[in-house]
C-alpha positions in Angstrom: 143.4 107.4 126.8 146.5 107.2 129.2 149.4 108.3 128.2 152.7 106.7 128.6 155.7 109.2 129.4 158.2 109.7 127.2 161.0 107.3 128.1 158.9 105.3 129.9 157.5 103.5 126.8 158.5 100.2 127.3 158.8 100.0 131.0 155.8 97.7 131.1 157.6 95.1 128.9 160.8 95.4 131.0 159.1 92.9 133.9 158.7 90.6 130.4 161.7 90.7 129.6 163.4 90.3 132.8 160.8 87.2 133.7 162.5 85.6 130.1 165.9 86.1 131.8 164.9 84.6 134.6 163.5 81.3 133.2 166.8 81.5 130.8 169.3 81.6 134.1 167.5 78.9 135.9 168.3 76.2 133.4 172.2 77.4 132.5 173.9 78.7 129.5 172.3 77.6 126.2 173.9 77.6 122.6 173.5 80.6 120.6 171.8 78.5 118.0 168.8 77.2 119.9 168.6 80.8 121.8 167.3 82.0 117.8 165.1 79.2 117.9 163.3 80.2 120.9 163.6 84.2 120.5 162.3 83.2 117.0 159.3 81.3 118.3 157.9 83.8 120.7 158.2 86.6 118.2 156.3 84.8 115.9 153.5 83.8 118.1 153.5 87.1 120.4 153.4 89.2 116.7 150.4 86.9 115.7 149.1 87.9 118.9 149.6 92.2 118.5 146.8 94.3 118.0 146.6 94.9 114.8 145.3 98.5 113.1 147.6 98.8 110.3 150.1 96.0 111.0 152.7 98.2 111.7 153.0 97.0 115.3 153.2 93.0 114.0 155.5 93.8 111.3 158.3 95.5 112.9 158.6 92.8 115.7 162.0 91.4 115.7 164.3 89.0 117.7 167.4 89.9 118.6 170.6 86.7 120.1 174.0 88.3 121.3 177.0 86.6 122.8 178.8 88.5 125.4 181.5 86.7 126.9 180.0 83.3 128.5 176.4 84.4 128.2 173.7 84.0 125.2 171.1 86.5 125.3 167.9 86.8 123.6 165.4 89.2 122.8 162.0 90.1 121.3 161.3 93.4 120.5 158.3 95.9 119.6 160.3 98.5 118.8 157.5 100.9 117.9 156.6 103.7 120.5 152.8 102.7 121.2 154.1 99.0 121.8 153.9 98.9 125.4 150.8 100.9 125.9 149.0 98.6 123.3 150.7 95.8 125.3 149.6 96.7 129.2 146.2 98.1 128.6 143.8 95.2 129.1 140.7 98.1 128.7 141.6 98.8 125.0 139.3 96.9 122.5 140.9 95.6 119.2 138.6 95.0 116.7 140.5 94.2 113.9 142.4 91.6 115.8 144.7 91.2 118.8 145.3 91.6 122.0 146.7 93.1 125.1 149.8 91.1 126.6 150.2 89.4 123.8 154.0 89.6 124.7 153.6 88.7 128.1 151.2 85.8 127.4 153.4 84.4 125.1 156.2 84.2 127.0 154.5 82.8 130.3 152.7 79.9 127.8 156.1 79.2 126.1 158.0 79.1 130.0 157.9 75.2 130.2 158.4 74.6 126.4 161.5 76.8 126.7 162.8 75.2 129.6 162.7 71.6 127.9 164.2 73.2 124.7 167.0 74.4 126.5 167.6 71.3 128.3 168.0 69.5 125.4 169.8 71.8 123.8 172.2 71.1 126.7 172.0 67.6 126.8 173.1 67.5 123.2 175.8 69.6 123.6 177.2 67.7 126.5 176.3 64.3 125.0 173.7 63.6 127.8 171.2 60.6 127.3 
């Protein structure tokens, strides 16, 4: 089994995260309220995904919205320290259920869902039709 340096623990969900940002810039700013919607969503379906052993690794998912100045951000988080290696090695057999990518999958599925969720979210706000 590789191991995964200390402080380098989530490094593989970093390119996840920032691929989320990415898809969240491209459509504009979004309201705080459909931002939980969505950060909600993936955590639900990307916990469902997690290997699972114990269910320590599904059950301390969360999802995380801030406002800082203009800008909504969301976030899913597996905060626990074998997170990312359970995410990023593909070799690692689950047989209780689960997994790997389940974080990344979820997100790259969701990409044209949360686009059109965001849109509307804007369209309502700015009375669009």
């Amino acid at each position: 089994m590789s191991r995964i340096p200390d402080g380098q623990y989530l490094k593989g969900l970093s390119d996840v995260t920032e691929h989320l940002g990415q898809i969240i810039s491209n459509v504009g700013d979004v309201t705080e309220e459909k931002m939980r919607k969505i950060t909600a969503d993936i955590r639900s379906v990307a916990a469902s995904r997690a290997p699972i052993e114990t269910g320590t690794l599904r059950g301390t998912a969360f999802d995380e919205v801030k406002t800082e100045g203009d800008e909504v951000i969301g976030g899913v988080h597996f905060p626990e320290k074998y997170a990312a290696r359970q995410h990023e090695h593909i070799e690692y057999q689950h047989p209780l259920g689960g997994e790997a990518k389940f974080l990344e999958k979820t997100i790259i599925e969701k990409a044209d869902q949360i686009r059109q969720q965001m849109g509307s979210a804007l369209q309502n706000l700015f009375g669009g039709g």
